[in-house]
mmCIF file of the N, C-alpha and C atoms, coordinates in Angstrom:
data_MODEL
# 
_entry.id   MODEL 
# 
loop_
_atom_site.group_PDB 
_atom_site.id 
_atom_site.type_symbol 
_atom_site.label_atom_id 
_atom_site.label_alt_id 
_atom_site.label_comp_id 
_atom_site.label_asym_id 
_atom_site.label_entity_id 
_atom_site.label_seq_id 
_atom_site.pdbx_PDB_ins_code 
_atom_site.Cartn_x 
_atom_site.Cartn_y 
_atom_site.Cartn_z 
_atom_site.occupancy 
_atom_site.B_iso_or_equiv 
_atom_site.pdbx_formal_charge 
_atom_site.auth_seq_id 
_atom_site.auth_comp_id 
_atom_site.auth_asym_id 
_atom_site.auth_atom_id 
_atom_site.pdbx_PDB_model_num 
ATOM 1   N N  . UNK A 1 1  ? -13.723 4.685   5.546   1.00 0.00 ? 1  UNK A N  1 
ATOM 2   C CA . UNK A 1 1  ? -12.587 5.411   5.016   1.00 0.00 ? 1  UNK A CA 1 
ATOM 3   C C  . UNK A 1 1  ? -12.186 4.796   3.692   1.00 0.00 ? 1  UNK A C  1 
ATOM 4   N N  . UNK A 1 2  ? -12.064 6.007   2.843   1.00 0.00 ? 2  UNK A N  1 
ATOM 5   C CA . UNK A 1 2  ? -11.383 4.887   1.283   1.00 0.00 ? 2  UNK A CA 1 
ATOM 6   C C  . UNK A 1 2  ? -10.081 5.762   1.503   1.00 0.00 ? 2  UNK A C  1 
ATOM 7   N N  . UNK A 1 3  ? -9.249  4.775   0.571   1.00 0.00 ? 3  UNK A N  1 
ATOM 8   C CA . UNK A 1 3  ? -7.736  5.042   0.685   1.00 0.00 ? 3  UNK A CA 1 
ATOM 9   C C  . UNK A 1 3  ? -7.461  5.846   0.247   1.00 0.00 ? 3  UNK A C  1 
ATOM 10  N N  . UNK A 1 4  ? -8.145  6.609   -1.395  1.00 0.00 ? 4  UNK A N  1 
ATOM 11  C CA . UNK A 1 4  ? -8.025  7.539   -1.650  1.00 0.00 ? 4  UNK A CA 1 
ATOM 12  C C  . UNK A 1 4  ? -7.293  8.989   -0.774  1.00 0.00 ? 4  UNK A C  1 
ATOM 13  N N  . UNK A 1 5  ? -8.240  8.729   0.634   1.00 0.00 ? 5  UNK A N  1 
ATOM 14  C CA . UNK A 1 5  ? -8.419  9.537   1.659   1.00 0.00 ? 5  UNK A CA 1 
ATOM 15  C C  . UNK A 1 5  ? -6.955  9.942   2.478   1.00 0.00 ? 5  UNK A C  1 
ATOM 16  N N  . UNK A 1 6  ? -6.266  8.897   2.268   1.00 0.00 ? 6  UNK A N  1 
ATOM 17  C CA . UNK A 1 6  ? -5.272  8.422   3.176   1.00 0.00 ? 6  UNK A CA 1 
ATOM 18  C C  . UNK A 1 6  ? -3.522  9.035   1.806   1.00 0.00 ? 6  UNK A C  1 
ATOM 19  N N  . UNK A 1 7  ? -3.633  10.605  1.703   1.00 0.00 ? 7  UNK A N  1 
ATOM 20  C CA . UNK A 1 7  ? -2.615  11.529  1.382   1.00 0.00 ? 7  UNK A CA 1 
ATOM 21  C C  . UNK A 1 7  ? -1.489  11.722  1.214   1.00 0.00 ? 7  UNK A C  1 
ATOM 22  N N  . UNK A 1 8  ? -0.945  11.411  2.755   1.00 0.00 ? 8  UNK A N  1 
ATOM 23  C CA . UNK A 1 8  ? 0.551   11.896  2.812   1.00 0.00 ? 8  UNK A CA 1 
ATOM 24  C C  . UNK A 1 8  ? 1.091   10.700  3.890   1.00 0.00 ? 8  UNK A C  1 
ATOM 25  N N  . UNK A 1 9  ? 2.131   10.595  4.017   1.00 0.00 ? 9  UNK A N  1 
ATOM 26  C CA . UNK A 1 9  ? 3.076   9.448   4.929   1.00 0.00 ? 9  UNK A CA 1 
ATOM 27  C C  . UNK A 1 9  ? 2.400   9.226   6.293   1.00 0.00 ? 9  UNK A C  1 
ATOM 28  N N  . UNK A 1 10 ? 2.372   10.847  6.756   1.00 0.00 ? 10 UNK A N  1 
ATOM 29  C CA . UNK A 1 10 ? 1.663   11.002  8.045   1.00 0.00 ? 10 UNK A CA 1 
ATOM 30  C C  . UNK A 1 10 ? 0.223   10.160  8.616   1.00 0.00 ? 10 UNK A C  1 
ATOM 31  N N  . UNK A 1 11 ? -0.338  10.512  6.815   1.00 0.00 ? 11 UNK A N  1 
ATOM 32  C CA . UNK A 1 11 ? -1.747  9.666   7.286   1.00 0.00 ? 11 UNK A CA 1 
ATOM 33  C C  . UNK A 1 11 ? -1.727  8.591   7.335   1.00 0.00 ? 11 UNK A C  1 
ATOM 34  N N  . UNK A 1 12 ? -0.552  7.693   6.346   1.00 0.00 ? 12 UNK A N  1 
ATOM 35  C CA . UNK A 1 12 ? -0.564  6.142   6.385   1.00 0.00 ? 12 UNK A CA 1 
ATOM 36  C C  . UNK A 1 12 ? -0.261  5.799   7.713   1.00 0.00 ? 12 UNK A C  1 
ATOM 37  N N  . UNK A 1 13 ? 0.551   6.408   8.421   1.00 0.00 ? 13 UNK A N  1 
ATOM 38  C CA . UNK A 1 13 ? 1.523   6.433   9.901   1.00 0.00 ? 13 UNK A CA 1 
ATOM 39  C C  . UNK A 1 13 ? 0.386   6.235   10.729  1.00 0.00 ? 13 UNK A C  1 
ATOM 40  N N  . UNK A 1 14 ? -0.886  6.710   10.867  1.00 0.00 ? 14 UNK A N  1 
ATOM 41  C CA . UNK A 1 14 ? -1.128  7.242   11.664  1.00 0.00 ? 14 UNK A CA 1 
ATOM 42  C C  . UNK A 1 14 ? -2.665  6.194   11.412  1.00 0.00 ? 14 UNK A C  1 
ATOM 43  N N  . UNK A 1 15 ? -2.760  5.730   10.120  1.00 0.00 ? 15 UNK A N  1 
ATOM 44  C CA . UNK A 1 15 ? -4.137  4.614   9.621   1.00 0.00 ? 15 UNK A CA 1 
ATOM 45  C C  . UNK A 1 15 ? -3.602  2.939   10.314  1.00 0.00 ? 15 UNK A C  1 
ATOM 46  N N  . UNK A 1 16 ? -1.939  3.216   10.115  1.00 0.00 ? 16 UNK A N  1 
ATOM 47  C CA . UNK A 1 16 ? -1.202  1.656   10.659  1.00 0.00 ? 16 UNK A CA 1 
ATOM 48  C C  . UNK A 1 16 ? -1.297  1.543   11.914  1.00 0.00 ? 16 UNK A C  1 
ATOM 49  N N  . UNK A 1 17 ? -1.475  2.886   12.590  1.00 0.00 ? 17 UNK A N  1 
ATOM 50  C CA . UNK A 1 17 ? -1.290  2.992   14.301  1.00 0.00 ? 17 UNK A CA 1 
ATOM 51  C C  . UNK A 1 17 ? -2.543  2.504   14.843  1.00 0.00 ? 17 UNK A C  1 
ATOM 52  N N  . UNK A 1 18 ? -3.902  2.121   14.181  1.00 0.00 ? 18 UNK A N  1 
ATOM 53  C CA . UNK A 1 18 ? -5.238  2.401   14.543  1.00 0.00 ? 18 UNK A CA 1 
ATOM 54  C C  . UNK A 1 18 ? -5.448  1.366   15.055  1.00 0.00 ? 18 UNK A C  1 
ATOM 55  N N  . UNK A 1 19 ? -6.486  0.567   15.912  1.00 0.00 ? 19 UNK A N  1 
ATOM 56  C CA . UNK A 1 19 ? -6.564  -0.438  16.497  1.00 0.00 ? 19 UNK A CA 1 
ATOM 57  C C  . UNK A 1 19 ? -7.802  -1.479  16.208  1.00 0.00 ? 19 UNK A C  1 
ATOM 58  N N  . UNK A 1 20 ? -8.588  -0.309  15.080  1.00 0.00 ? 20 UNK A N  1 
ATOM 59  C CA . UNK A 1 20 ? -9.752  -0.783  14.642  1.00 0.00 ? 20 UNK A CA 1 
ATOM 60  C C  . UNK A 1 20 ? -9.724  -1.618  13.826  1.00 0.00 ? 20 UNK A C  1 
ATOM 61  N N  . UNK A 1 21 ? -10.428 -2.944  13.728  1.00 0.00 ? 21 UNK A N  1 
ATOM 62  C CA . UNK A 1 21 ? -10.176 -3.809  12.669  1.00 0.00 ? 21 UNK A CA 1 
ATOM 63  C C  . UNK A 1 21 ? -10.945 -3.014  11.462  1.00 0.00 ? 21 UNK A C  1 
ATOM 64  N N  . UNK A 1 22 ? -10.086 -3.306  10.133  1.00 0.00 ? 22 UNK A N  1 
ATOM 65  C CA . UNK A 1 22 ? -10.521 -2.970  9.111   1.00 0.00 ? 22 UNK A CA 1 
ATOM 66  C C  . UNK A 1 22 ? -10.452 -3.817  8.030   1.00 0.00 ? 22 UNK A C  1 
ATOM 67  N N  . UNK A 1 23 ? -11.457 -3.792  7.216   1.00 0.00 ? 23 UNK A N  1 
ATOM 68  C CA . UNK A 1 23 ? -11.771 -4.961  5.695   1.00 0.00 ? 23 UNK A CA 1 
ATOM 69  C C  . UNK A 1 23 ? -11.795 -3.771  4.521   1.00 0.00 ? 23 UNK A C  1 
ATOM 70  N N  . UNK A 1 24 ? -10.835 -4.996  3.808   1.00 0.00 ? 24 UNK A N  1 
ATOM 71  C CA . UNK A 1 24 ? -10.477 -4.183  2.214   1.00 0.00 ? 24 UNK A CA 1 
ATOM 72  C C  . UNK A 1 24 ? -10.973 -5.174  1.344   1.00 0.00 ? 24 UNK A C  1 
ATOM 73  N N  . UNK A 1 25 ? -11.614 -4.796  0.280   1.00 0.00 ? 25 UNK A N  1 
ATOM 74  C CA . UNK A 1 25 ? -12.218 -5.692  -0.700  1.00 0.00 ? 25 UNK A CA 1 
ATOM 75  C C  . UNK A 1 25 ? -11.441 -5.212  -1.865  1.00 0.00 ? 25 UNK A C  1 
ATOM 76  N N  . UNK A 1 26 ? -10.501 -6.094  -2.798  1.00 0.00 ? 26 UNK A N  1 
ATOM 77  C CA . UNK A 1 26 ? -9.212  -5.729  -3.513  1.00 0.00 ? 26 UNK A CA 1 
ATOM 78  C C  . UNK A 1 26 ? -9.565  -6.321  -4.779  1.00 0.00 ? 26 UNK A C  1 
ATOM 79  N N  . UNK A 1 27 ? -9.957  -6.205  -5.904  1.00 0.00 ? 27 UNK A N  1 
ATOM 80  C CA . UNK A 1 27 ? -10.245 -6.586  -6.857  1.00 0.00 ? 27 UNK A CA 1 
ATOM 81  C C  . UNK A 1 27 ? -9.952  -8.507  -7.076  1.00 0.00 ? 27 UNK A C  1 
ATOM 82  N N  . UNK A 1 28 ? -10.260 -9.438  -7.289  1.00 0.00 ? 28 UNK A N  1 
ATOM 83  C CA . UNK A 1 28 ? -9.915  -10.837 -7.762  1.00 0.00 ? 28 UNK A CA 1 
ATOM 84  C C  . UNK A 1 28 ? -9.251  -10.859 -8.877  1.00 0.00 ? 28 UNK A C  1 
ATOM 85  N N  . UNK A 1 29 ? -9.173  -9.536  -10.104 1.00 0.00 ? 29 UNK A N  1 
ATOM 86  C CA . UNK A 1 29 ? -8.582  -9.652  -11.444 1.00 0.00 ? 29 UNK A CA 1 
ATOM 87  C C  . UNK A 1 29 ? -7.073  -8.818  -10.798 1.00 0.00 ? 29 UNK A C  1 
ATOM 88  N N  . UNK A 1 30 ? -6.024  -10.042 -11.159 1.00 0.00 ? 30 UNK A N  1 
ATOM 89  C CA . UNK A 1 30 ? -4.411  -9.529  -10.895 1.00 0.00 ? 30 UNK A CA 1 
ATOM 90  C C  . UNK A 1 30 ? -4.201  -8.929  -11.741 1.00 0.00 ? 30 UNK A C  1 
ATOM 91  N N  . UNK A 1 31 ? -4.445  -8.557  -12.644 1.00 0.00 ? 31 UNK A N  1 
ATOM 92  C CA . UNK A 1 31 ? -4.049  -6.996  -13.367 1.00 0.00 ? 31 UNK A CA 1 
ATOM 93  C C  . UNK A 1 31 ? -4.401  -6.125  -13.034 1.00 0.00 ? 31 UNK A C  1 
ATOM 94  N N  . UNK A 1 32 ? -5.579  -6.239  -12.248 1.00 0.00 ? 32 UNK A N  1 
ATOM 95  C CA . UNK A 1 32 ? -6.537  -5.064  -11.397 1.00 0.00 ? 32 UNK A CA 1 
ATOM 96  C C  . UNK A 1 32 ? -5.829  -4.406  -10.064 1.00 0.00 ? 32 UNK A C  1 
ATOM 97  N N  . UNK A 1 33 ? -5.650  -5.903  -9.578  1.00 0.00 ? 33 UNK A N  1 
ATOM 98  C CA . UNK A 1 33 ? -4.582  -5.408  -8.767  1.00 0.00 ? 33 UNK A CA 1 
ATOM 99  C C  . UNK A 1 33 ? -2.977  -5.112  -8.412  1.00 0.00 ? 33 UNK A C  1 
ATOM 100 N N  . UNK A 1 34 ? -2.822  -5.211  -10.102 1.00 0.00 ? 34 UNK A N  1 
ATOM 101 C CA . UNK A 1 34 ? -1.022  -4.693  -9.896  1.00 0.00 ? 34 UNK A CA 1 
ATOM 102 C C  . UNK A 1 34 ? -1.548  -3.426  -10.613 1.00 0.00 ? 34 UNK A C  1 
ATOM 103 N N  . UNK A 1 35 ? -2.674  -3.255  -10.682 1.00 0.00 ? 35 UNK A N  1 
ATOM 104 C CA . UNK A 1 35 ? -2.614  -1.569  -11.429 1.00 0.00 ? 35 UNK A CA 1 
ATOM 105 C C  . UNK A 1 35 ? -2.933  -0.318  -10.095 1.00 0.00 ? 35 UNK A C  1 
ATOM 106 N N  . UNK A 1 36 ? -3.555  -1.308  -9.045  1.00 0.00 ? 36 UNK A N  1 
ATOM 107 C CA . UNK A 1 36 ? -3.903  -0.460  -8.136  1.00 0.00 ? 36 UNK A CA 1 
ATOM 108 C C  . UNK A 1 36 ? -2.695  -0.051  -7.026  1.00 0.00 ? 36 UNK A C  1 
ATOM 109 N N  . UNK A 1 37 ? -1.236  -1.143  -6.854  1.00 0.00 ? 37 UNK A N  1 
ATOM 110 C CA . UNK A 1 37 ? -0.562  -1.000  -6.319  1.00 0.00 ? 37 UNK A CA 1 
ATOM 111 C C  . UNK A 1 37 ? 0.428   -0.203  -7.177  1.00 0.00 ? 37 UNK A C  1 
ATOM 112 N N  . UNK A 1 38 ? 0.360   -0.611  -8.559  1.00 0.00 ? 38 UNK A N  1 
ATOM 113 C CA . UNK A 1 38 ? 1.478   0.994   -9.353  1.00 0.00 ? 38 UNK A CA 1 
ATOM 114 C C  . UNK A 1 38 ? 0.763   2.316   -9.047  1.00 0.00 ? 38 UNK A C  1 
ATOM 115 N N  . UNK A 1 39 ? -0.324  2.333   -8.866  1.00 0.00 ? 39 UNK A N  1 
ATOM 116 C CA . UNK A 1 39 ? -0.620  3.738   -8.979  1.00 0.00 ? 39 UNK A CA 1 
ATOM 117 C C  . UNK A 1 39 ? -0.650  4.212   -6.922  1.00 0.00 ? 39 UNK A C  1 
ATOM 118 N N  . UNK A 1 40 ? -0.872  3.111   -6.035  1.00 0.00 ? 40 UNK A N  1 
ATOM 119 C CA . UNK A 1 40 ? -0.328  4.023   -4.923  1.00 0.00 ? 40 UNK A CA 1 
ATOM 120 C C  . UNK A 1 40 ? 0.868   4.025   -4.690  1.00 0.00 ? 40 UNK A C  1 
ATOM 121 N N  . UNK A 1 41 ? 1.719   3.396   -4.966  1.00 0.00 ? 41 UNK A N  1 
ATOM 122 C CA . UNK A 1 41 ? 3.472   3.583   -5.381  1.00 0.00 ? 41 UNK A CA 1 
ATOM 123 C C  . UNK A 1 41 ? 3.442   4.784   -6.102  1.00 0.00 ? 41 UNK A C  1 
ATOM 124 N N  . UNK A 1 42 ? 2.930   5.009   -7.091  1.00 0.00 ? 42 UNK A N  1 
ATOM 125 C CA . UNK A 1 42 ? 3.266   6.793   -8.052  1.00 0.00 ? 42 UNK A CA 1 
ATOM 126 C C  . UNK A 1 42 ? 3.039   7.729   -7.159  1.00 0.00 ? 42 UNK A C  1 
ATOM 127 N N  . UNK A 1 43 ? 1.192   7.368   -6.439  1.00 0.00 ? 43 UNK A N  1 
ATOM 128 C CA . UNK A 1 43 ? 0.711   8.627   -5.769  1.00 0.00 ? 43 UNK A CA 1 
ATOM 129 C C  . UNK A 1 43 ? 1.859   8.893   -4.508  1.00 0.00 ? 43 UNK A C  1 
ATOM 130 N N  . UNK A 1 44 ? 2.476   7.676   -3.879  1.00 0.00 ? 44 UNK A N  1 
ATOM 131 C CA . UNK A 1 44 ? 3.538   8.507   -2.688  1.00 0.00 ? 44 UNK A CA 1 
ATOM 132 C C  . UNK A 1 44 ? 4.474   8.536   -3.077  1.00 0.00 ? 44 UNK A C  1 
ATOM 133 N N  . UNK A 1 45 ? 4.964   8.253   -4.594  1.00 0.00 ? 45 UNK A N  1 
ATOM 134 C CA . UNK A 1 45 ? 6.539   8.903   -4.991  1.00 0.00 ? 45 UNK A CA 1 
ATOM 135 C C  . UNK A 1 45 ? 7.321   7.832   -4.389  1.00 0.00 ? 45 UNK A C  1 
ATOM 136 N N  . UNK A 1 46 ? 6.838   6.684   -4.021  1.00 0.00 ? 46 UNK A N  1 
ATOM 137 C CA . UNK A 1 46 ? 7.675   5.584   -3.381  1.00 0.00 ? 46 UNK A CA 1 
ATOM 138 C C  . UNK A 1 46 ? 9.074   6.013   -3.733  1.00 0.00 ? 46 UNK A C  1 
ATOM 139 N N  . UNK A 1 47 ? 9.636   5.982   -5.101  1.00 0.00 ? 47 UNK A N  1 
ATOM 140 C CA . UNK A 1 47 ? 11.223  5.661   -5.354  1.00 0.00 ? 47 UNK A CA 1 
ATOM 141 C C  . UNK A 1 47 ? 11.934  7.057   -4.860  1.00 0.00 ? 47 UNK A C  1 
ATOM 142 N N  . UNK A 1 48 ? 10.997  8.128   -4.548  1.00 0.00 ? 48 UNK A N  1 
ATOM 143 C CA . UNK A 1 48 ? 11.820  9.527   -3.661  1.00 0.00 ? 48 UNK A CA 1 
ATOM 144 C C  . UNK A 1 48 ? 11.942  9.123   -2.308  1.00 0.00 ? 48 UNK A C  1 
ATOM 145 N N  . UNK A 1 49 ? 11.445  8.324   -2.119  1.00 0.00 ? 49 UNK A N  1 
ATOM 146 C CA . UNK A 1 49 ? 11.029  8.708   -0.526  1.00 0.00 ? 49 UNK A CA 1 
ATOM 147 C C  . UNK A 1 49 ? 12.127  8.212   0.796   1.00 0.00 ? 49 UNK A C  1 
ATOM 148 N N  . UNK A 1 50 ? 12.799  8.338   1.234   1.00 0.00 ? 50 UNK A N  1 
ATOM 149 C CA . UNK A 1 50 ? 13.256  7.856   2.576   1.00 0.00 ? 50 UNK A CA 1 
ATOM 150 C C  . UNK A 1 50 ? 13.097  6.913   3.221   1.00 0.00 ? 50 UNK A C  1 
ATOM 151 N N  . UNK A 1 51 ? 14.274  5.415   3.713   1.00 0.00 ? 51 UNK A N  1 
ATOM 152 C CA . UNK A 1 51 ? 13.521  4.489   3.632   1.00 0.00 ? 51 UNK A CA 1 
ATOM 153 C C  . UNK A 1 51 ? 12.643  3.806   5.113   1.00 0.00 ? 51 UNK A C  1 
ATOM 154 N N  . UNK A 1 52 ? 12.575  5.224   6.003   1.00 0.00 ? 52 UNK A N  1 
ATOM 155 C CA . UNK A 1 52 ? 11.525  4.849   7.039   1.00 0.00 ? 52 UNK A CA 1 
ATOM 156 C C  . UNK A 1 52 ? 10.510  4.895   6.361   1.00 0.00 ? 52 UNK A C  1 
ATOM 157 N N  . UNK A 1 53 ? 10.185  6.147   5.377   1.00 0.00 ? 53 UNK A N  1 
ATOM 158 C CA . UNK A 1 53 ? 8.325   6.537   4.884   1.00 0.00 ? 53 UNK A CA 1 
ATOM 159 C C  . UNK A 1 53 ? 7.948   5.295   3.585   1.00 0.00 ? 53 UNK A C  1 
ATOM 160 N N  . UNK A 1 54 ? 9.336   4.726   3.064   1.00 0.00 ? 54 UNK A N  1 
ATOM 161 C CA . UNK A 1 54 ? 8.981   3.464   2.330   1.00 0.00 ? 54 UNK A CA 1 
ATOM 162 C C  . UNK A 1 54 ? 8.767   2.516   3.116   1.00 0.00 ? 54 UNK A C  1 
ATOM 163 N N  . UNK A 1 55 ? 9.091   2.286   4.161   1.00 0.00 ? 55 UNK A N  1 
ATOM 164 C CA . UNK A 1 55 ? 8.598   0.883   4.978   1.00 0.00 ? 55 UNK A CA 1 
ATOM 165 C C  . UNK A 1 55 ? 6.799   1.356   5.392   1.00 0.00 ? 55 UNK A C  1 
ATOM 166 N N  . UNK A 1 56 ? 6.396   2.456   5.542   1.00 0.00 ? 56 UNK A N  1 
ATOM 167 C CA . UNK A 1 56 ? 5.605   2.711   6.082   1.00 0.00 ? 56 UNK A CA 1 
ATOM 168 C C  . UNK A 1 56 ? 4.182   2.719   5.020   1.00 0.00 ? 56 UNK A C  1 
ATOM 169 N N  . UNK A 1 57 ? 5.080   3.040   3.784   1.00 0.00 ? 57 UNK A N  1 
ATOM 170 C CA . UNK A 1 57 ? 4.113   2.685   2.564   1.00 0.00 ? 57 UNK A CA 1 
ATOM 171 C C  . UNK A 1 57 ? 4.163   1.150   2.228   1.00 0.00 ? 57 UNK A C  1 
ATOM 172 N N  . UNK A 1 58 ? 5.774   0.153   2.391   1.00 0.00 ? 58 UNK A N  1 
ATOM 173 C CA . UNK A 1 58 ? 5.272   -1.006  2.548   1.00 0.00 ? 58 UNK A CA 1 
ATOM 174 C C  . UNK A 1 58 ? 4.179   -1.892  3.083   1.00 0.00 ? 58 UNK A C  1 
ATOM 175 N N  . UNK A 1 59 ? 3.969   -0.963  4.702   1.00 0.00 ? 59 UNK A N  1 
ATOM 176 C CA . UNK A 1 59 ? 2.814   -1.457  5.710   1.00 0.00 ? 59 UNK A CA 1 
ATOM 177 C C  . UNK A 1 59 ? 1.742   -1.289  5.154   1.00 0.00 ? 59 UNK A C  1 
ATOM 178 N N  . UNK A 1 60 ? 1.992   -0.390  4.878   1.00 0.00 ? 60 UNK A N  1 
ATOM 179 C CA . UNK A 1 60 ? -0.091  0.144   4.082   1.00 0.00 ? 60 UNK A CA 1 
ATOM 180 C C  . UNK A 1 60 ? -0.324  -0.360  3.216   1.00 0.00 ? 60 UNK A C  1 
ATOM 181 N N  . UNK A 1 61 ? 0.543   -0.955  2.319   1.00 0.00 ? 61 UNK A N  1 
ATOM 182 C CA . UNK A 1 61 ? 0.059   -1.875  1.170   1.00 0.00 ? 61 UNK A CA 1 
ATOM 183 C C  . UNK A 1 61 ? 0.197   -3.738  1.830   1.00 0.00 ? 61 UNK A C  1 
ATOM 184 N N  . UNK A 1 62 ? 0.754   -3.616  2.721   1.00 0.00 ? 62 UNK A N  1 
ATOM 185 C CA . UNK A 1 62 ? 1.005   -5.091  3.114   1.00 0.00 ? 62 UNK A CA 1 
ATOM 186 C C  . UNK A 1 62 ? -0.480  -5.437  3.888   1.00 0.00 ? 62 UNK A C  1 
ATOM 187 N N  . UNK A 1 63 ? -0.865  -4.027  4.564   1.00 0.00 ? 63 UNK A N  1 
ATOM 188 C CA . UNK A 1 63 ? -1.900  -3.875  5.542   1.00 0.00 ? 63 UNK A CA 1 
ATOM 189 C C  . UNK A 1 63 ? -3.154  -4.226  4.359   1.00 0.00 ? 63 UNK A C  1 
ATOM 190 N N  . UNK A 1 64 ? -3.833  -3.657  3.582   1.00 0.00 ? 64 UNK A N  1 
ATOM 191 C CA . UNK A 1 64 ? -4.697  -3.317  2.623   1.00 0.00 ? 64 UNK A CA 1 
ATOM 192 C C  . UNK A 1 64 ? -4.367  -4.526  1.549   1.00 0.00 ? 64 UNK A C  1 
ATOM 193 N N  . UNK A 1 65 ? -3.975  -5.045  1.098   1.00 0.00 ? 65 UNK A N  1 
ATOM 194 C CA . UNK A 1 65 ? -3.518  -6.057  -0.031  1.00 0.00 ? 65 UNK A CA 1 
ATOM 195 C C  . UNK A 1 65 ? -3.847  -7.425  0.594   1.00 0.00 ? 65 UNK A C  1 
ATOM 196 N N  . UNK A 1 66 ? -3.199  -7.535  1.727   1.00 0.00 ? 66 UNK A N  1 
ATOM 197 C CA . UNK A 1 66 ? -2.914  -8.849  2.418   1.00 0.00 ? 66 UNK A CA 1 
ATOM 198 C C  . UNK A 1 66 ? -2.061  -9.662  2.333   1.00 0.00 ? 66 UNK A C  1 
ATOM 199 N N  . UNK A 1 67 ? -1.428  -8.982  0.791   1.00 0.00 ? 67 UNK A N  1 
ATOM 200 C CA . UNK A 1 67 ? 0.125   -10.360 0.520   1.00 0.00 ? 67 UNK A CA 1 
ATOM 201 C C  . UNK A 1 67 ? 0.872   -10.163 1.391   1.00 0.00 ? 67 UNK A C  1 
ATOM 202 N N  . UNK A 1 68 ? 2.041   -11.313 1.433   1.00 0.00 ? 68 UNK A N  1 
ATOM 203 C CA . UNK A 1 68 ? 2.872   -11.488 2.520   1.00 0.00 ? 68 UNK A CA 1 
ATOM 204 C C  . UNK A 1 68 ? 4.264   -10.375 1.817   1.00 0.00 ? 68 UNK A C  1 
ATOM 205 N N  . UNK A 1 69 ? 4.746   -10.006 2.352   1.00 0.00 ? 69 UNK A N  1 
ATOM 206 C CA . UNK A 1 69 ? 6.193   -8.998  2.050   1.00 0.00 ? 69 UNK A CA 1 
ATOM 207 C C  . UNK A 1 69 ? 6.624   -9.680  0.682   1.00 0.00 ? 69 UNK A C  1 
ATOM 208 N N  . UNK A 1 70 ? 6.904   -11.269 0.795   1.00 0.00 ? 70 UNK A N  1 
ATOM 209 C CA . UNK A 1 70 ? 7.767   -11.663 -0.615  1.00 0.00 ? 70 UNK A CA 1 
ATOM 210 C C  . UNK A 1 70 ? 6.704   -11.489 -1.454  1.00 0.00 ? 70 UNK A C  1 
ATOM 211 N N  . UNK A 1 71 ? 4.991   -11.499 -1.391  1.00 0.00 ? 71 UNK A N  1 
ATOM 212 C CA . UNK A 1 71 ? 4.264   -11.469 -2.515  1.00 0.00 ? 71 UNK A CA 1 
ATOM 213 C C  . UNK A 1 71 ? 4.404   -10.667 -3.039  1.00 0.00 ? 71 UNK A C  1 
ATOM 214 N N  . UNK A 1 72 ? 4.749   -9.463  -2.084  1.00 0.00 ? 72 UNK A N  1 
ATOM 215 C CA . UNK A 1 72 ? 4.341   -7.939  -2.591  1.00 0.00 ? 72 UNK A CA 1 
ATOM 216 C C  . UNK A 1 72 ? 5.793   -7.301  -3.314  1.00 0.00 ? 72 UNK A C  1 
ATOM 217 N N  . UNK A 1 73 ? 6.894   -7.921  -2.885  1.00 0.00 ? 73 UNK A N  1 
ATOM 218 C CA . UNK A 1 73 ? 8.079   -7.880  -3.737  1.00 0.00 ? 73 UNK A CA 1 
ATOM 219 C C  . UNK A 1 73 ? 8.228   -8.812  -5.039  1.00 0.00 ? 73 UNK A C  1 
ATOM 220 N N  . UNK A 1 74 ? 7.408   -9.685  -5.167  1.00 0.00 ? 74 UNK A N  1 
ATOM 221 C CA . UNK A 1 74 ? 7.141   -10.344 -6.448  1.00 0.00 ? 74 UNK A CA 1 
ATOM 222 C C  . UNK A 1 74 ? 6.492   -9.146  -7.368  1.00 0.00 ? 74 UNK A C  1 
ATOM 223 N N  . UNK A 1 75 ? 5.223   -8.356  -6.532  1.00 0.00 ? 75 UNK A N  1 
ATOM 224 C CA . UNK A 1 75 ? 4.138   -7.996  -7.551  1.00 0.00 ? 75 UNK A CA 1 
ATOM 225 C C  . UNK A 1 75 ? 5.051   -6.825  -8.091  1.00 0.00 ? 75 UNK A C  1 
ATOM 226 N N  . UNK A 1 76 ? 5.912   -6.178  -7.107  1.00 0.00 ? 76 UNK A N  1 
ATOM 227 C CA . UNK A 1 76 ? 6.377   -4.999  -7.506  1.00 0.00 ? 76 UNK A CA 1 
ATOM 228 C C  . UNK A 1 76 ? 7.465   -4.915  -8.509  1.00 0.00 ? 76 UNK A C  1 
ATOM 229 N N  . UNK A 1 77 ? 7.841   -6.371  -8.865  1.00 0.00 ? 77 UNK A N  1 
ATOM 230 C CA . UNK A 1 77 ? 9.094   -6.767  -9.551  1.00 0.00 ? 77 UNK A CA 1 
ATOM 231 C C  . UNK A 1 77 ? 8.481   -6.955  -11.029 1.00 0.00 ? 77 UNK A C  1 
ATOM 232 N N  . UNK A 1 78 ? 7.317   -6.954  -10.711 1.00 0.00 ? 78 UNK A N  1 
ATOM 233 C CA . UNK A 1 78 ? 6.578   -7.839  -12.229 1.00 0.00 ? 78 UNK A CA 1 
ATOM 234 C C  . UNK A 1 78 ? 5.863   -6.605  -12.992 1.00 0.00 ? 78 UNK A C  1 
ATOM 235 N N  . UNK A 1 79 ? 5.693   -5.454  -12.578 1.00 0.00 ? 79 UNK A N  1 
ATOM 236 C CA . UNK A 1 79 ? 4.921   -4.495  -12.594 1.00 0.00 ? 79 UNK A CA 1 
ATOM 237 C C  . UNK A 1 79 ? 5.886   -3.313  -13.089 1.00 0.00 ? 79 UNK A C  1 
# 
């Protein structure tokens, strides 16, 4: 599955629910990867969204990234 794949709230909901272990290979260049987390923040409209379907986009990036919550509130602060 690429993330691409993974659409609307429902699907993140429903990729976090899964039981299958899964491996993400995330770029090593940190510009690479604060460009990949602005652009799935744009693609779900993060700053519209409601803040159950933002925790749920939190998961999917906490899930897929691997940083810990404060990393990922660092990256999003810097970005």
């Amino acid at each position: 599955m690429k993330t691409e794949e993974l659409t609307t709230i429902e699907h993140l909901s429903n990729f976090l629910e899964g039981t299958q272990a899964v491996a993400f290979t995330i770029s090593s260049d940190k510009e690479k990867r604060y460009r990949w987390l602005q652009r799935e923040l744009v693609r779900f409209d993060y700053l519209s969204l409601n803040k159950p379907d933002k925790g749920i986009v939190i998961r999917y990036l906490l899930k897929v990234t691997g940083y810990s919550r404060q990393q990922l509130t660092s990256v999003s602060s810097t970005s």
